[in-house]
KOLROTOR-715933 format. One record per residue (C-alpha): x, y, z; residue number from 1. Coordinates in Angstrom, 1 decimal. Example, Ala and Ser with C-alpha at 12.3 -4.5 7.8 and 13.67 -1.06 7.14 Angstrom:
<rs>
R,12.3,-4.5,7.8,1
R,13.7,-1.1,7.1,2
</rs>
This chain:
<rs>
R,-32.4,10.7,16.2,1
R,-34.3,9.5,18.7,2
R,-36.4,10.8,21.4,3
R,-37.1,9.1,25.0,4
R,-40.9,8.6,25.6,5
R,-41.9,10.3,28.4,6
R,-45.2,9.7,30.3,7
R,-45.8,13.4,31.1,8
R,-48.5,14.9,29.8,9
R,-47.9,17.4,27.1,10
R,-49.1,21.0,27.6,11
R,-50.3,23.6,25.1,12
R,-47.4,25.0,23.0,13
R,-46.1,28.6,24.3,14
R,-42.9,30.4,22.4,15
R,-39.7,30.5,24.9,16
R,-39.5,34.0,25.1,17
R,-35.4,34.3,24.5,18
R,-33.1,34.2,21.4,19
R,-31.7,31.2,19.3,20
R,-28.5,30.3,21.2,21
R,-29.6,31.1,24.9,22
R,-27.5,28.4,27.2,23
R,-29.5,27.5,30.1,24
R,-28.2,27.1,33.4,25
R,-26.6,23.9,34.3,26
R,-25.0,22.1,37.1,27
R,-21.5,19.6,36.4,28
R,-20.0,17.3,38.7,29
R,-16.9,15.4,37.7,30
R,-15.5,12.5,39.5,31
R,-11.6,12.3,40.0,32
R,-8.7,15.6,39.4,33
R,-6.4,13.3,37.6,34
R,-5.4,14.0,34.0,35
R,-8.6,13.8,32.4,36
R,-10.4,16.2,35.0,37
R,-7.9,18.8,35.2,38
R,-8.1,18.6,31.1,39
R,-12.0,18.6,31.6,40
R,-12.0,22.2,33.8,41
R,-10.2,24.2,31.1,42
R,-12.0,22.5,28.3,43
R,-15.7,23.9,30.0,44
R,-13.9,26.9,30.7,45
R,-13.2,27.7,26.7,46
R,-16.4,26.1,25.4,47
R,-19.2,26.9,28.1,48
R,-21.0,30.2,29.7,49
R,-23.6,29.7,32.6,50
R,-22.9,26.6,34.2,51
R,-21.6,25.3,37.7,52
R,-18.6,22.9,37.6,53
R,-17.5,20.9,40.7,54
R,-14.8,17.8,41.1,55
R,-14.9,15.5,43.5,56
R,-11.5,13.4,44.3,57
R,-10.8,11.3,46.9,58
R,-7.0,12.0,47.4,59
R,-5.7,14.8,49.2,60
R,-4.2,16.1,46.0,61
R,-4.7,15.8,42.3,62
R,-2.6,13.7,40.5,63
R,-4.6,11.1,39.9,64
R,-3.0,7.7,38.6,65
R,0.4,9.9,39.0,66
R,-0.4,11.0,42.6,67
R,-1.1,7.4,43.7,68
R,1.6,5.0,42.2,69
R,4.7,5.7,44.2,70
R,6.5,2.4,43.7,71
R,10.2,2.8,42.7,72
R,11.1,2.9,39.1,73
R,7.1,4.0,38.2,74
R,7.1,5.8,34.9,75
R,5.5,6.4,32.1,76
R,5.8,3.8,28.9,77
R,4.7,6.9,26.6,78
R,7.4,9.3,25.6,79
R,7.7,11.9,28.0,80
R,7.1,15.0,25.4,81
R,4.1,13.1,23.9,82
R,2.4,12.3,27.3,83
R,1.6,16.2,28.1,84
R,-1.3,18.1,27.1,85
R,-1.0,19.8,23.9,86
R,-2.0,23.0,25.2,87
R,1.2,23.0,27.6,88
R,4.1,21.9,27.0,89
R,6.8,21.1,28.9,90
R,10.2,21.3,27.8,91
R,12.1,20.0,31.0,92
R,11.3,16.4,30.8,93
R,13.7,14.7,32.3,94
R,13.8,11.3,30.6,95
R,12.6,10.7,27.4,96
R,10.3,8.4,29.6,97
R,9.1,10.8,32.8,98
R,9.3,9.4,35.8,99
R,6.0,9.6,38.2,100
R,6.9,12.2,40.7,101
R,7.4,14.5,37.8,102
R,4.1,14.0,35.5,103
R,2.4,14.0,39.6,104
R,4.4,18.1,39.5,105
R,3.5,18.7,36.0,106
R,-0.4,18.4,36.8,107
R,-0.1,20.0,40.1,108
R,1.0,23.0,38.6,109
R,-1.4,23.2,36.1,110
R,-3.7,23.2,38.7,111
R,-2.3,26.1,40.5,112
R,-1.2,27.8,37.2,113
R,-4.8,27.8,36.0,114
R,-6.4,28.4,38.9,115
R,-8.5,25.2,38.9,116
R,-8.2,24.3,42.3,117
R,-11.4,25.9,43.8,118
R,-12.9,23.8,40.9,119
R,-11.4,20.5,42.6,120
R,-12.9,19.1,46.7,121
R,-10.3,16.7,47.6,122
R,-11.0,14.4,50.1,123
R,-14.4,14.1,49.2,124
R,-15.6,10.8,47.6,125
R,-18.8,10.3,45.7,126
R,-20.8,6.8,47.4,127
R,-23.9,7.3,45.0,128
R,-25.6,8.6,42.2,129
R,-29.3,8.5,41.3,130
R,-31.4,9.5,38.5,131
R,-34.7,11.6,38.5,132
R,-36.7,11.2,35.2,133
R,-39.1,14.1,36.5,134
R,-36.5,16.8,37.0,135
R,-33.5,15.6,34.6,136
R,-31.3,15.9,37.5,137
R,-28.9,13.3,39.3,138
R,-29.1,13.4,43.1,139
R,-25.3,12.5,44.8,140
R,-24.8,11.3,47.8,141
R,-21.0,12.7,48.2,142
R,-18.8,11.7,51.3,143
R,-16.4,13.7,53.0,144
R,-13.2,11.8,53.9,145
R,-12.0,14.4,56.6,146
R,-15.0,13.9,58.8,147
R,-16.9,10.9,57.3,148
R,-20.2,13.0,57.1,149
R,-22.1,12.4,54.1,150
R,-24.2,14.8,52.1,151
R,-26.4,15.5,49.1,152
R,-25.5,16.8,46.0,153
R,-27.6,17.5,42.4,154
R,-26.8,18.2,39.0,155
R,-27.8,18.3,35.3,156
R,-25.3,16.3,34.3,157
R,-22.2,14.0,35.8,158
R,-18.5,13.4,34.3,159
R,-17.1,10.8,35.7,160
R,-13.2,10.7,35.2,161
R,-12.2,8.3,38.0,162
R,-10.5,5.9,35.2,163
R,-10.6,2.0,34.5,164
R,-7.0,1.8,36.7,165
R,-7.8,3.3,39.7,166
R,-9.7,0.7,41.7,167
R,-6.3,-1.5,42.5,168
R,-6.8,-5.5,44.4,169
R,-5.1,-7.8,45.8,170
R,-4.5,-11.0,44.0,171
R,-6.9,-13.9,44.1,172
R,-4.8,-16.3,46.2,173
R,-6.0,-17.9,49.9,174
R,-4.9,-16.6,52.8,175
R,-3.5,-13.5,51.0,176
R,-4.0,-11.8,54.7,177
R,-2.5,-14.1,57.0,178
R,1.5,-13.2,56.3,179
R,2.7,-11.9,59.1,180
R,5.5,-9.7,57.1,181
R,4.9,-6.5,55.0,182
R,2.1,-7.2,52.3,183
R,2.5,-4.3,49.6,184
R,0.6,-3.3,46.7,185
R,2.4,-1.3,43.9,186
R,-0.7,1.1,44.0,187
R,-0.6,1.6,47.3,188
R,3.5,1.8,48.1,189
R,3.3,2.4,51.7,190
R,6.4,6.1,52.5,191
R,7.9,4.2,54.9,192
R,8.6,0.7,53.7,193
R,12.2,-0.6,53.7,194
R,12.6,-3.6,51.2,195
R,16.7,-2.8,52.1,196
R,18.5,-6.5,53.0,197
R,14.7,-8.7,53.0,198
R,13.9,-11.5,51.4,199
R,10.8,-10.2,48.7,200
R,8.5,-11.5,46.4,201
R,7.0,-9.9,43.7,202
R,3.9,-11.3,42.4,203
R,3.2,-10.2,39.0,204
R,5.1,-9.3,35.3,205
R,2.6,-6.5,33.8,206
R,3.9,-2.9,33.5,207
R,4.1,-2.0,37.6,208
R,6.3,-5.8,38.1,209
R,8.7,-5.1,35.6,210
R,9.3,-1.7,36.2,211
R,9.8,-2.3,40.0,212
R,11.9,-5.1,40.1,213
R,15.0,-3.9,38.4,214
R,14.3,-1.0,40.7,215
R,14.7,-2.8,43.9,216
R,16.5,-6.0,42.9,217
R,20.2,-4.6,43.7,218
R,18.7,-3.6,47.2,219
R,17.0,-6.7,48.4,220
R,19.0,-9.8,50.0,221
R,16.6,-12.3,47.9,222
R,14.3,-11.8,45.4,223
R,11.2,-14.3,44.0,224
R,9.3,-13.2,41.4,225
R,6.6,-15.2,40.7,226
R,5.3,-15.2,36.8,227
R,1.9,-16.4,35.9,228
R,1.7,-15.8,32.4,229
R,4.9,-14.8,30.1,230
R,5.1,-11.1,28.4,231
R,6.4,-9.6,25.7,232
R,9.1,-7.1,26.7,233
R,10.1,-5.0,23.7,234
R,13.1,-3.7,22.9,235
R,14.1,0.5,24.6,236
R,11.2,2.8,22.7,237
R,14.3,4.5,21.1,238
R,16.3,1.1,19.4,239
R,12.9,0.1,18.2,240
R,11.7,3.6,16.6,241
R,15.4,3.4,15.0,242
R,15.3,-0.2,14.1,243
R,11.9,-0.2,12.9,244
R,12.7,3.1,10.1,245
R,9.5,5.0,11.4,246
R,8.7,8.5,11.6,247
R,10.7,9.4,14.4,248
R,14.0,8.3,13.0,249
R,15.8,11.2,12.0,250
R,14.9,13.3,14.4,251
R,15.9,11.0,16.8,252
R,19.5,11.1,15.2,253
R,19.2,15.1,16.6,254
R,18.6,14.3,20.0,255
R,20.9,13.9,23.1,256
R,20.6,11.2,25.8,257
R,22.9,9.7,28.1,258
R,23.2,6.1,28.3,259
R,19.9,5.9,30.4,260
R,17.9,8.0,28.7,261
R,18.0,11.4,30.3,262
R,18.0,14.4,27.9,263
R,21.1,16.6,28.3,264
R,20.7,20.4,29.7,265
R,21.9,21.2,26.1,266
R,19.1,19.1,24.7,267
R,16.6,21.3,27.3,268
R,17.9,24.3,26.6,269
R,17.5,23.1,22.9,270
R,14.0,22.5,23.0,271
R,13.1,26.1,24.6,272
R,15.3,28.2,22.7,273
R,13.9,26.3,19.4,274
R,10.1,25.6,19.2,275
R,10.5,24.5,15.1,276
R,12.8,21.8,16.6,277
R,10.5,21.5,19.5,278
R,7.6,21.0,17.6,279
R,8.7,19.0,14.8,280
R,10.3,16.3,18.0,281
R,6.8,15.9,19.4,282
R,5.5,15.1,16.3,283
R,7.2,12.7,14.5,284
R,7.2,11.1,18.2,285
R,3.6,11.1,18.3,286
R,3.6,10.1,14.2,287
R,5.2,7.5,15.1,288
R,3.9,6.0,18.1,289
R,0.5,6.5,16.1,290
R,1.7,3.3,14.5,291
R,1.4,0.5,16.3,292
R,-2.1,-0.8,15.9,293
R,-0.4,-2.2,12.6,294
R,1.6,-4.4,14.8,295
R,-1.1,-6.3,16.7,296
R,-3.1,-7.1,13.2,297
R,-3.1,-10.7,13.8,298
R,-0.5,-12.7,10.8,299
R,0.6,-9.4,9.2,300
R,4.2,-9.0,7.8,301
R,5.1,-6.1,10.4,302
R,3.5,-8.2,13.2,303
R,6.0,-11.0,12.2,304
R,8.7,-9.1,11.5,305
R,8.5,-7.3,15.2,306
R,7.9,-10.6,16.9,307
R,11.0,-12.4,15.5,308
R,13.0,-8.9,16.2,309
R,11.5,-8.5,19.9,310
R,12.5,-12.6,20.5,311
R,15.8,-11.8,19.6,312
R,16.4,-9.1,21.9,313
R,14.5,-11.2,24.9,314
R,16.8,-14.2,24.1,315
R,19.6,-11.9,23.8,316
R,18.8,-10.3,27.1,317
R,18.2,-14.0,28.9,318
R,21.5,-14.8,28.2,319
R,19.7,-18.0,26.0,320
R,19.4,-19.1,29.5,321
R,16.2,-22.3,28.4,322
R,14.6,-21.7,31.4,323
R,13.9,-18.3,31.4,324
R,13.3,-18.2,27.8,325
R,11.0,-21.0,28.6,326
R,9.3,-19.0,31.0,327
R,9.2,-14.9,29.9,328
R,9.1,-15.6,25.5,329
R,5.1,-15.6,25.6,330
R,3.9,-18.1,22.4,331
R,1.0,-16.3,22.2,332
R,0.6,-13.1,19.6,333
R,2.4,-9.8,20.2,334
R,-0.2,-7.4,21.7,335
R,-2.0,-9.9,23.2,336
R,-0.6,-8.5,27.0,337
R,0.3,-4.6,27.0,338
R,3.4,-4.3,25.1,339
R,5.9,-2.8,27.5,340
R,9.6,-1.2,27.6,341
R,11.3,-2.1,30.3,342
R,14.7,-1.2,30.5,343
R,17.2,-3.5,33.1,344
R,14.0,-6.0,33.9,345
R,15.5,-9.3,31.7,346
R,18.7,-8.4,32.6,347
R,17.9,-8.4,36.6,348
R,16.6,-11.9,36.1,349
R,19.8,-13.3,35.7,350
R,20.8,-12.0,38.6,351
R,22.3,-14.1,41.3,352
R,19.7,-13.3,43.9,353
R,17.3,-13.5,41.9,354
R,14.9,-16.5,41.5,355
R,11.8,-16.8,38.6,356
R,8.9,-19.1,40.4,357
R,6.9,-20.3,37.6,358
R,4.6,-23.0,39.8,359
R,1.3,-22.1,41.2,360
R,0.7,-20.6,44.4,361
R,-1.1,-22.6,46.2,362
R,-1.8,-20.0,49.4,363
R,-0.1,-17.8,51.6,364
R,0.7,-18.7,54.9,365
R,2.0,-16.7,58.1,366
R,6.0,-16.9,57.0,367
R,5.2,-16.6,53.3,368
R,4.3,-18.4,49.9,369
R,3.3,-22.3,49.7,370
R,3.6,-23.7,46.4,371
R,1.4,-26.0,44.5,372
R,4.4,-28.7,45.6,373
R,4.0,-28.1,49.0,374
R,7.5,-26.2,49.1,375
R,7.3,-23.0,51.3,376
R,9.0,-20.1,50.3,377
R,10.0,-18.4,53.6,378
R,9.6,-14.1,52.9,379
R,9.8,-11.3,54.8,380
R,7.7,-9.1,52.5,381
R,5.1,-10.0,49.6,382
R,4.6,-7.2,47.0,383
R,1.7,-7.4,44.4,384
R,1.9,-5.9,41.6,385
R,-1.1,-7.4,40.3,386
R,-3.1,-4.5,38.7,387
R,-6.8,-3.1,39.1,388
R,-10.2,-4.2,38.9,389
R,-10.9,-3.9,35.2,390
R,-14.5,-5.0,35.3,391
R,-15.6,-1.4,34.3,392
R,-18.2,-2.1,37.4,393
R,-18.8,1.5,39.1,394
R,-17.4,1.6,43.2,395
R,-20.7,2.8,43.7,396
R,-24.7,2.8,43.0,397
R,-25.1,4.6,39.9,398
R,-28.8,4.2,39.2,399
R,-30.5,4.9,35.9,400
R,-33.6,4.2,34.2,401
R,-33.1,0.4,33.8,402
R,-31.6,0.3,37.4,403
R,-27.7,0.2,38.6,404
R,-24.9,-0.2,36.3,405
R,-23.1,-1.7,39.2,406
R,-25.2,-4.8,38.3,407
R,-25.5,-4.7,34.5,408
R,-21.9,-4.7,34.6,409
R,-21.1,-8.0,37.1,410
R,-23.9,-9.8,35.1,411
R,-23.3,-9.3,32.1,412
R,-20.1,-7.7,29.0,413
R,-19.7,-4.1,29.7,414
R,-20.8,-1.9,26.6,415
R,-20.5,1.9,26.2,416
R,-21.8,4.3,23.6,417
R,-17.6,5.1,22.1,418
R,-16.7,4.5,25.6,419
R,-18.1,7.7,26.5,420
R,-21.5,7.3,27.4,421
R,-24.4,4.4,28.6,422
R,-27.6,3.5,27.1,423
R,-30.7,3.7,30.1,424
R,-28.2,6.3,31.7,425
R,-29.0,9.8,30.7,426
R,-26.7,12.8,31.0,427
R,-23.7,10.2,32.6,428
R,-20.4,11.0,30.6,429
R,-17.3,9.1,31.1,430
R,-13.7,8.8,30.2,431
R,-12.2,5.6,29.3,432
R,-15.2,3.5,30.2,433
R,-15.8,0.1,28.2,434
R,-13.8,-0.3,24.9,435
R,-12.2,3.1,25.5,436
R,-8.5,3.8,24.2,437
R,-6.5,3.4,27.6,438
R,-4.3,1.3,25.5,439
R,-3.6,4.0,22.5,440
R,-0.6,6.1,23.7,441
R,-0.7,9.4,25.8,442
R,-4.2,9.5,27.6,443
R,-3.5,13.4,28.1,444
R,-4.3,13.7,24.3,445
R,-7.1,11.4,24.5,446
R,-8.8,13.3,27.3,447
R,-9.1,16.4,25.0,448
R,-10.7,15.1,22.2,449
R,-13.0,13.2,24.7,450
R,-13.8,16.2,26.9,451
R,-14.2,18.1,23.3,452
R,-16.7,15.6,22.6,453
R,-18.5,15.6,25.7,454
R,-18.7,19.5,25.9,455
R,-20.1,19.3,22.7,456
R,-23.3,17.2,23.9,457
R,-23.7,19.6,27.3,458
R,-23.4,22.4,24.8,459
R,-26.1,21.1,22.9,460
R,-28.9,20.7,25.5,461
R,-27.7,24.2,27.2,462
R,-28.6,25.7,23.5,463
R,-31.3,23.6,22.1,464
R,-33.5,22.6,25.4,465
R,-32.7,19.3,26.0,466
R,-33.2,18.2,29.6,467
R,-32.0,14.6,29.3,468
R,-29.8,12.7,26.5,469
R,-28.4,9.4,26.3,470
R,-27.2,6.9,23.5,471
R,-29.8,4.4,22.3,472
R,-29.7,1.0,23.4,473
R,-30.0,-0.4,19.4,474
R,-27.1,2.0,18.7,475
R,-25.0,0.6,21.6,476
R,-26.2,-3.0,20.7,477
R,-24.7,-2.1,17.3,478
R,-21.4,-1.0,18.1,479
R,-20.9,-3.8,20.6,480
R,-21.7,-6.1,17.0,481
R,-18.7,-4.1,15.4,482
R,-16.3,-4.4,18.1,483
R,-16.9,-8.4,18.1,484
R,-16.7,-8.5,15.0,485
R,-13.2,-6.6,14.4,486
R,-11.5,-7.7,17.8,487
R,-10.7,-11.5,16.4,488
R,-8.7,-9.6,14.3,489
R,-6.1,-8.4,16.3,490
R,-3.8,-9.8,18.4,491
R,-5.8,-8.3,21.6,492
R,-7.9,-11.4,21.6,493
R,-5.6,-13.9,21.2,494
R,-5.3,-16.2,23.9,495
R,-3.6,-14.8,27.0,496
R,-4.4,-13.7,30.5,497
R,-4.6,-9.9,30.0,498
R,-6.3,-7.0,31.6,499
R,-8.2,-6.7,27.7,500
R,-10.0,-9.2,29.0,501
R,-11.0,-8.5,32.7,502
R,-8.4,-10.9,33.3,503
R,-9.2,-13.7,31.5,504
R,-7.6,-16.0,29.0,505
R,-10.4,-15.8,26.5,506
R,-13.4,-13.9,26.4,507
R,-14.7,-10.3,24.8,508
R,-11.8,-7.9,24.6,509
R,-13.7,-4.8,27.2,510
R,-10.9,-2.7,27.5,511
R,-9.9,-1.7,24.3,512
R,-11.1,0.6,21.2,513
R,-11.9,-1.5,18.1,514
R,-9.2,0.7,16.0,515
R,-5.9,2.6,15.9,516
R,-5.3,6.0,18.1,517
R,-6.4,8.1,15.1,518
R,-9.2,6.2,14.2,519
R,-10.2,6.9,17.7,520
R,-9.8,10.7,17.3,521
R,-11.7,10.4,14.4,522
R,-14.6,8.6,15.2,523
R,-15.4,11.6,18.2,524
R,-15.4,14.4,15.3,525
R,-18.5,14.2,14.7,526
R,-22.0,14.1,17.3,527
R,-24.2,11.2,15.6,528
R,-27.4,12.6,16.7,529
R,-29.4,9.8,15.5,530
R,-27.8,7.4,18.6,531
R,-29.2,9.3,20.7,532
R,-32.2,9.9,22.4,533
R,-33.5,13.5,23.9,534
R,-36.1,14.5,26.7,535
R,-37.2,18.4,25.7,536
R,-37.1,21.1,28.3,537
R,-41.0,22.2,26.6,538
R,-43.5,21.5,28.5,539
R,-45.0,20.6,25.1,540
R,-42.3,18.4,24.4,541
R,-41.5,20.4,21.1,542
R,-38.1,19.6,20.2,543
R,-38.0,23.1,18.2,544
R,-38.9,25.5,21.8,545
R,-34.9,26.7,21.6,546
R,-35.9,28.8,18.4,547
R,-37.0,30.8,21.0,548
R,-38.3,34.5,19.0,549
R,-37.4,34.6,16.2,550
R,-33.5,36.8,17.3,551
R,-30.4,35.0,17.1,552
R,-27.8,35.8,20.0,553
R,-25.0,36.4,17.5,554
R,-27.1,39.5,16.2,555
R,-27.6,40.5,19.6,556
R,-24.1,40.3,21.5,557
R,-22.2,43.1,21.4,558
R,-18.8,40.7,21.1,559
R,-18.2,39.2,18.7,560
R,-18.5,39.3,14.8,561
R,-22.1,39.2,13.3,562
R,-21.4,39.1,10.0,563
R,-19.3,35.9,10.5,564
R,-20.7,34.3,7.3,565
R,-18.9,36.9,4.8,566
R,-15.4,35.5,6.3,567
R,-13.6,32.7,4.1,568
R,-14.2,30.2,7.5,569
R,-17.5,30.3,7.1,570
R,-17.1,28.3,4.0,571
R,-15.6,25.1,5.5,572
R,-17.9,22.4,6.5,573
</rs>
């Protein structure tokens, strides 16, 4: 355990005139209402007493990554009944994969269900944060959307849950601007546009592309896709969990679907009237999806055995057409790209108006796409589904001790404290920053342990006087060692163009915990004081002040059991 050297000068040592367990006052401001805040506001609310707790999100609604993506056939690639919190479930899923418009109603009414939304500004935006050693505080600079005014904001501490897909761009290809038809970005689907009888191409093959052009191909008079890199498209969730003998098998067997994956209103009704059945569903679903970081462990028997099954369906799916084999069955390992279901997406490929482009672009031009031939491929609308900016870079100043992270992060590999937290920036939380699990199933699950975790760490300087805390930089430097050395390991560094990897085809894997989904969960269990390092409230700079004197607040409430320790819990560590 470590403590930050401050410059102050230390004053003669006075008790703190209050009991043991006295949580001081302290300001929170999150960033972004989409899953992980909404999670965030009940999580303070159960764990935390004298604090102030304000989100700011950009939309006009929360939602998040669910409010935003609009593009037809968006979904979830997580089983519906898995991708909830677990503190509310739903039972009227749909599909056994939700589609977005109803995981965007699910969080809404949590919000208004809970009552969280005087927690939650929307269209507000924070442009800036910096850090004040003196006072332990962050000044904001916070803009309103509405009217474009900007003001100041402060507080003890700042969660930011804006998430690593959130910042979308447009594709690195000259000229992108100068098409004079209708130039769409999945994460931006425009309510109006009509795709209905154009000519379209769709640039791109990672989770948005191939759930959005099965969804529009039937509609559309001619359809390019263009395919940079080849994916693995697995087998539906369902076959796979079957073929594959997991957890999930059986109770699979009880379970009614129609032919595209929509529970029956029996099934619904099923899964109210019996919560054993219910319960015992989501978790040998969740059991099972648990268990695929054995499959990307790089020249293991399961990772062979689910590569030669998953090239038999894509073959099987192709038609054997060479070509498209050629083009879609990746040589690189399984894992390497996000592994993705994507029901009807191999089979629209064959499709007669349907045309796979895998030359270079070599720009865009006013009537559409030139080829690295020269060939000009004549469009009426361009849609990228081309993904986010994954450099973990922050949209705006935040400025620490050693400067803005905006910076350390262009110049050099991003590296977070368990993805949660940066060395040099005190009191800065944050939800699926650097090496974070976004690729580890249901990120509603995630973002409780995490917001657990984080709670924990605000809990601890509201009770024991700590004004600022942040992760060492030898303890960061350390777990950046571990993750390079286990990464080469697993199929996420093999060599492929992937979003792991900011993009590239080799490099540091920066997106992705070094571990499986429970490894993750277990890591956060514990706090690991000595990674950290604490400026103290005293004005002594005694790190012992929250004794206080010499009373305990569990002897002094009048809620509450105080004489906890005589109770069989007590005697769990």
């Amino acid at each position: 355990m470590g403590d930050f050297i401050s410059s102050e000068v230390k004053a003669p040592y006075t008790i703190r005139d209050e009991p043991l367990g006295t949580a001081k006052h302290v300001r929170i401001v999150g960033i972004g209402a989409g899953a992980s805040g909404i999670n965030l506001i009940r999580t303070l609310r159960r764990h935390l007493s004298n604090y102030e707790h304000i989100i700011y999100e950009k939309n006009e609604k929360v939602g998040g990554t669910w409010f935003e993506n609009r593009y037809p056939g968006c979904r979830c690639d997580v089983p519906s009944h898995n991708y909830q919190f677990s503190w509310r479930p739903n039972h009227e899923w749909s599909n056994f994969f939700a589609p977005a418009p109803e995981i965007e109603q699910y969080l809404t009414r949590i919000v208004e269900e809970e009552n969280m939304a005087d927690t939650i500004k929307t269209r507000h935006k924070v442009v800036g944060a910096w850090w004040d050693e003196g006072r332990g505080m962050w000044d904001l600079s916070v803009q309103n959307l509405e009217t474009g005014e900007e003001f100041r904001d402060q507080a003890n501490f700042i969660v930011d849950a804006s998430g690593p897909l959130n910042n979308w761009k447009w594709p690195d290809i000259p000229n992108i601007k100068s098409f004079q038809g209708d130039l769409v970005h999945t994460a931006s689907w425009p309510k109006d546009f009509d795709y209905t009888n154009k000519t379209v191409a769709i640039i791109g093959n990672g989770s948005s592309g191939i759930q959005l052009l099965p969804a529009v191909q039937s509609d559309v008079k001619k359809l390019y896709h263009f395919v940079r890199t080849p994916t693995w498209v697995i087998p539906p969730r369902i076959v796979s969990m079957m073929t594959m003998g997991g957890p999930a098998k059986d109770v699979l067997g009880e379970i009614e679907l129609d032919e595209k994956e929509n529970f029956t209103q029996r099934q619904i009704e099923k899964f109210k009237a019996d919560p054993a059945f219910y319960r015992r569903f989501v978790k040998a679903i969740e059991q099972d999806s648990n268990g695929t970081f054995a499959i990307i462990q790089n020249n293991s028997p399961i990772q062979a055995f689910a590569t030669g099954k998953v090239v038999q369906y894509m073959t099987a799916m192709l038609g054997g057409d060479e070509r498209l084999c050629k083009a879609l069955i990746p040589q690189f390992p399984l894992g390497c790209r996000r592994i993705t279901p994507a029901p009807g997406y191999l089979e629209a490929l064959r499709s007669s108006n349907t045309e796979v482009i895998t030359e270079g672009i070599a720009e865009v031009v006013p009537e559409g796409i030139r080829l690295e031939s020269g060939e000009i491929i004549k469009l009426d609308a361009i849609i990228c589904a081309t993904g986010f900016d994954n450099s973990f870079a922050p949209r705006f100043p935040i400025v620490g001790r050693d400067g803005n992270v905006q910076d350390m992060f262009k110049n050099d590999t991003p590296r977070a404290y368990m993805s949660c937290a940066l060395p040099g920036v005190p009191n800065y939380f944050t939800f699926l920053g650097p090496n974070g699990p976004i690729g580890h199933g249901s990120i509603f699950t995630l973002s409780e342990h995490i917001a657990r975790y984080i709670t924990r760490i605000i809990l601890k300087c509201q009770t024991e006087s700590i004004r600022a805390v942040a992760p060492s930089a030898a303890a960061v430097a350390d777990y950046a060692e571990h993750i390079a050395a286990l990464m080469p390991r697993t199929s996420w560094s093999g060599s492929c163009k992937s979003w792991f990897k900011n993009g590239a085809q080799d490099g540091p894997v920066t997106a992705l915990h070094p571990g499986s989904r429970v490894h993750f969960f277990h890591m956060l269990e514990q706090f690991r004081g000595e990674d950290w390092e604490f400026v103290y409230d005293c004005p002594a700079g005694n790190r012992f002040w929250y004794l206080g004197n010499g009373f305990s607040c569990r002897e002094l409430s009048k809620e509450g059991d105080q004489t906890w320790y005589l109770e069989e819990e007590a005697d769990r560590l």
